[in-house]
N, C-alpha and C positions, 0 to 999 in steps of 0.2 A: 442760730441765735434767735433771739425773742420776735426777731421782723418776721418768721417763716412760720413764727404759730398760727395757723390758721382756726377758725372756730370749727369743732367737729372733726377733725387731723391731726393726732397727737403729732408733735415738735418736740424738738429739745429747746428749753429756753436756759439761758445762764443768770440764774440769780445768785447774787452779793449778799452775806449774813456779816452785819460788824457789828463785832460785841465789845463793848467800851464800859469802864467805871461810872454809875451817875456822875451828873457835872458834880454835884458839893462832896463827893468821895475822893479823900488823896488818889494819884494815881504819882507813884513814888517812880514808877518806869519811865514815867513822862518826863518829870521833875527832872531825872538822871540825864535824861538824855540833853534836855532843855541846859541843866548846868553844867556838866562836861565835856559838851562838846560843840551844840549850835552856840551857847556864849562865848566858850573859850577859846570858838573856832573864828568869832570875831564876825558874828550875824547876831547881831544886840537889836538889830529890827524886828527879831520871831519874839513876842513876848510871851509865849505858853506852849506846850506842848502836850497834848494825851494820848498814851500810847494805848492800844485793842488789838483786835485778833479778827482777818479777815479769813472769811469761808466763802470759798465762791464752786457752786454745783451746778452741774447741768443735769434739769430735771425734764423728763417727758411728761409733755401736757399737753392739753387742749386749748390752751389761752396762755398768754403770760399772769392775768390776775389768777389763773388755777395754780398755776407753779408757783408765785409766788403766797397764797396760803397756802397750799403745799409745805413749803419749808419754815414757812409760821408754823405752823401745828408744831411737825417735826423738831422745831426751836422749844419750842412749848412741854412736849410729852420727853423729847428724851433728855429735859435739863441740858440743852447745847448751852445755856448760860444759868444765872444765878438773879432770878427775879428783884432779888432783896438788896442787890449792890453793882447790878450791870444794867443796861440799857442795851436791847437786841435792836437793828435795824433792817429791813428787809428790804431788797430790792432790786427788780429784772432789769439787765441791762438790753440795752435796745442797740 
């Protein structure tokens, strides 16, 4: 885990990639799930739902901030999302 990266000692740290719709973009997965099932299930408390797509890696590095651009980049160069309609979030679990 990310506690054992030491500076200069590659580690394996686990970072979190969650790719989700911008906020003002329908997210129609969300909506579904929001109306057939948390409403009808009789949980009228949740009033939104957006549904995404979690990536979680263990990446070897020197740091936890190396690993975690690390899989920026990688988010970035090989289109792991879609700039133009999703929101990427990055981040090393400790």
């Amino acid at each position: 885990m990310c506690a054992v990266c030491l500076p200069m000692s590659p580690a394996t740290c686990t970072v979190e990639v969650v790719v989700e719709n911008k906020p003002l973009a329908r997210d129609p997965e969300g909506e579904t799930i929001h109306r057939n099932l948390i409403l009808k299930g009789g949980y009228s408390q949740v009033t939104n739902v957006r549904a995404g797509k979690l990536l979680r890696m263990n990446v070897e590095a020197r740091s936890p901030e190396d690993a975690k651009q690390l899989v920026r980049k990688l988010c970035d160069d090989l289109r792991i999302y879609n700039p133009a309609s999703h929101i990427c979030q990055v981040r090393v679990l400790s």
